[in-house]
N, C-alpha and C positions, 0 to 999 in steps of 0.2 A: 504494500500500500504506500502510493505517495501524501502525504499530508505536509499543508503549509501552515503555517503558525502563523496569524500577527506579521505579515508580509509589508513592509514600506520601503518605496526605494521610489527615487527623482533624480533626473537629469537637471545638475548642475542645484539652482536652488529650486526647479519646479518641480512639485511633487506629482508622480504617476499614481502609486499604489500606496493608500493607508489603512493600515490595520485588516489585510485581506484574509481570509482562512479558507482552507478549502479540503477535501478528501478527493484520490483516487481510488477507486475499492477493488480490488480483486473481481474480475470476471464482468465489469460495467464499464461503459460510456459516460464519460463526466462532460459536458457539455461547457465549453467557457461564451460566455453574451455579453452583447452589450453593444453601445455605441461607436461609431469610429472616436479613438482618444482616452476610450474608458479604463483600458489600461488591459486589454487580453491578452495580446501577443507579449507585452512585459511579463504577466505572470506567468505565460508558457515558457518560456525564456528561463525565469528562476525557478521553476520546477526542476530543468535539465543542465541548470550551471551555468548555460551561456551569460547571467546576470550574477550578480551578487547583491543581497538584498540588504537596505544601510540597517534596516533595525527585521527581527522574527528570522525563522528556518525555514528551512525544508527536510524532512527526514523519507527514508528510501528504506521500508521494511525496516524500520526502525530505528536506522542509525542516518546519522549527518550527512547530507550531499557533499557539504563544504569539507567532510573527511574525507570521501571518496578519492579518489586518483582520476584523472579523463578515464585511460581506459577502463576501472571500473565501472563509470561511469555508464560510458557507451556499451558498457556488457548489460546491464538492468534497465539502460531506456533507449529508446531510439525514436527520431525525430525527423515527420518529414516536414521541411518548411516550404513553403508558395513557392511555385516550381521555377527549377532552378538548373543552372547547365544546359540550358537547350542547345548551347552549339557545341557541345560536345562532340569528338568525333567516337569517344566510345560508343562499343553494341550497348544492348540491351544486357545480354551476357555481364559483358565486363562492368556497367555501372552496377547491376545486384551483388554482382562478386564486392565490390566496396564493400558490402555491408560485413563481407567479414573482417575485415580489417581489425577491430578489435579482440576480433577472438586467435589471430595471429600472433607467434612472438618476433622479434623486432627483425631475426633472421630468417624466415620460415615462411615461404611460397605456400597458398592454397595447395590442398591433397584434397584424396579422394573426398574424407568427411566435409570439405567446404563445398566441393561438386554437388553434392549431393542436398547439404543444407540451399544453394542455389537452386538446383533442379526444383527441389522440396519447393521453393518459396515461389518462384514463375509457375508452376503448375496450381497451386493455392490461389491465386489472382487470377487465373486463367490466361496468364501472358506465357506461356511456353512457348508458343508458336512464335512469338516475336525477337526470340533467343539471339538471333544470327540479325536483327535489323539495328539500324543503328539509331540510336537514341532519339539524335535529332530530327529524324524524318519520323517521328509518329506521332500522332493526334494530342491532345491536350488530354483526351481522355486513358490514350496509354500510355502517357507518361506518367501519370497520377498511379496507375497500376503498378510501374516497377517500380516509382517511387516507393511505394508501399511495398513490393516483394523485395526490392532491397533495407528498409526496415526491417524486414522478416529475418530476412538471412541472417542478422544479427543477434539473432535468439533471442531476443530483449526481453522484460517481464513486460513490462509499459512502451506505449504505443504513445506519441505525443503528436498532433499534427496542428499546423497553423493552415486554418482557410486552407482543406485539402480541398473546398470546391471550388474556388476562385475558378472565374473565367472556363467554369467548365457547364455544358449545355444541359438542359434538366435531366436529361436520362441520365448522363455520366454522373452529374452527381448522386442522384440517388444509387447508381455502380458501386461508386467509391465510398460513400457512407454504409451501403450494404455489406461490401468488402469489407470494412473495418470491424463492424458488428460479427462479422462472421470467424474474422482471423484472430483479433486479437484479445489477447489474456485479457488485457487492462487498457484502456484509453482515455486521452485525454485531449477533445478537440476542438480548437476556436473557429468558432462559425458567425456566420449575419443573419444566415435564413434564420428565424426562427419556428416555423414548421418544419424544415430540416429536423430544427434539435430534436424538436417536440417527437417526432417521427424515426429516430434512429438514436437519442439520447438515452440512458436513463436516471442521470441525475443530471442538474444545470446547477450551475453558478451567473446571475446576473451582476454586472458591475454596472457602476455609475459612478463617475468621475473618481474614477481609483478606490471606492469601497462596495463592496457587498450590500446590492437592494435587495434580494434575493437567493435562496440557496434551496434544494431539494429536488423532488418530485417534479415530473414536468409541468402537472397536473395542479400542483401548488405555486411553480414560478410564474409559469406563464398567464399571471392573472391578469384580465383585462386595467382591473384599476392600477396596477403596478406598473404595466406595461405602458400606457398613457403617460404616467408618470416619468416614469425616465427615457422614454424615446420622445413623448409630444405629439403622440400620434393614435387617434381613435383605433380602437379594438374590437372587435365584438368574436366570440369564441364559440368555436361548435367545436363536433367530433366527428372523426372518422376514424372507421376498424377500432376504437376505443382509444384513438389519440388524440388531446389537442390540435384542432384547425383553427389559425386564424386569419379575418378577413381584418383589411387595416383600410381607415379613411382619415382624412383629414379632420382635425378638429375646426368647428364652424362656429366663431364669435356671435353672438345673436349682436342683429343690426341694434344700429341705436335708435331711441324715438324721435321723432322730429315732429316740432310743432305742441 
């Protein structure tokens, strides 16, 4: 389990993240929301170290992140960020092989057992086929896939992703959010849709301006009066297959009287 404690940390004197807490839990989808600014991709950031936080922890199955070593590190999480390398000249092959990198020692080429955890992870996403093609020449939507099958390869416990749907068309996303649901142990993913969460979540965390409006059940964040509140943006909530659906409209000032 990843948990954050009492999270604050600001670029320079402006504060991002105050007094944040959060769980990852074994076997769930932790949902990160909120505003562009609110501070998500910060706290995905010091979940996996890329940050250090000025005041609170993070703890990894118990113990300190900030004790950890990198490659520790990268042995218990892995992390896909908004897609990245497009003009790579590596296969699809070679960028999953990265993912073993960690499990590497400093002299020691991929063997049979990394082949295998690669084979293992492209077949899992259903990108096998794309094995031998090269990175750059494939869709948004399969890249987000080895993105993710090189995550995999990594044996990781936790799964962290920022905006894995960005700029991908609504089928792929619901692809890549179904992928994640399906592969991994533990996740942890910063999104804008909010029927996405609602729909592939099972816990969220809401921010607003760097702290917690929000925290739970979809069923419990995604409340229309809450949601108004920190977006500024009319709500009204149905269900479908027994999930939170929402429809969003403008909030409309009543005219003034005249006369």
């Amino acid at each position: 389990m990843i948990v954050a404690d009492d999270l604050h940390f600001g670029y320079g004197h402006r504060p991002v993240l105050r007094g944040v807490g959060l769980e990852a839990r074994p076997g769930r989808v932790l949902g990160l929301l909120g505003p562009n600014g609110s501070g998500k991709t910060t706290a995905l950031r010091l979940l996996y170290g890329s940050l250090r936080p000025g005041r609170g922890r993070v703890t990894v199955d118990g113990r300190s992140l900030q004790s950890l070593r990198p490659r520790e590190v990268a042995r218990r999480i892995a992390v896909v960020v908004q897609e990245s390398d497009a003009d790579t000249m590596l296969s699809v092959r070679e960028m999953v092989t990265l993912g073993r990198l960690p499990r590497l020692g400093t002299f020691r080429r991929a063997g049979a057992a990394d082949r295998r955890a690669v084979d293992g992870a492209l077949a899992r996403v259903g990108a096998a086929h794309l094995a031998a093609r090269r990175y750059a020449d494939l869709s948004g939507g399969e890249r987000q896939r080895v993105l993710v099958a090189r995550a995999l390869a990594q044996e990781a416990g936790f799964l962290l992703l920022d905006e894995p749907t960005n700029h991908l068309d609504i089928r792929y996303q619901h692809e890549v959010l179904g992928l994640v649901r399906e592969v991994a142990t533990s996740a942890v993913v910063v999104l804008h849709d909010l029927n996405l969460a609602a729909r592939y979540c099972d816990d969220l965390v809401l921010l607003d301006r760097g702290r917690v409006a929000a925290a739970g059940a979809p069923e419990e964040v995604l409340d229309p009066d809450v949601l108004k509140r920190v977006y500024g943006i009319g709500v009204t909530r149905t269900a479908v297959a027994g999930r939170p659906q929402l429809l969003f409209h403008p909030l409309v000032e009543p005219l003034p009287v005249v006369g």
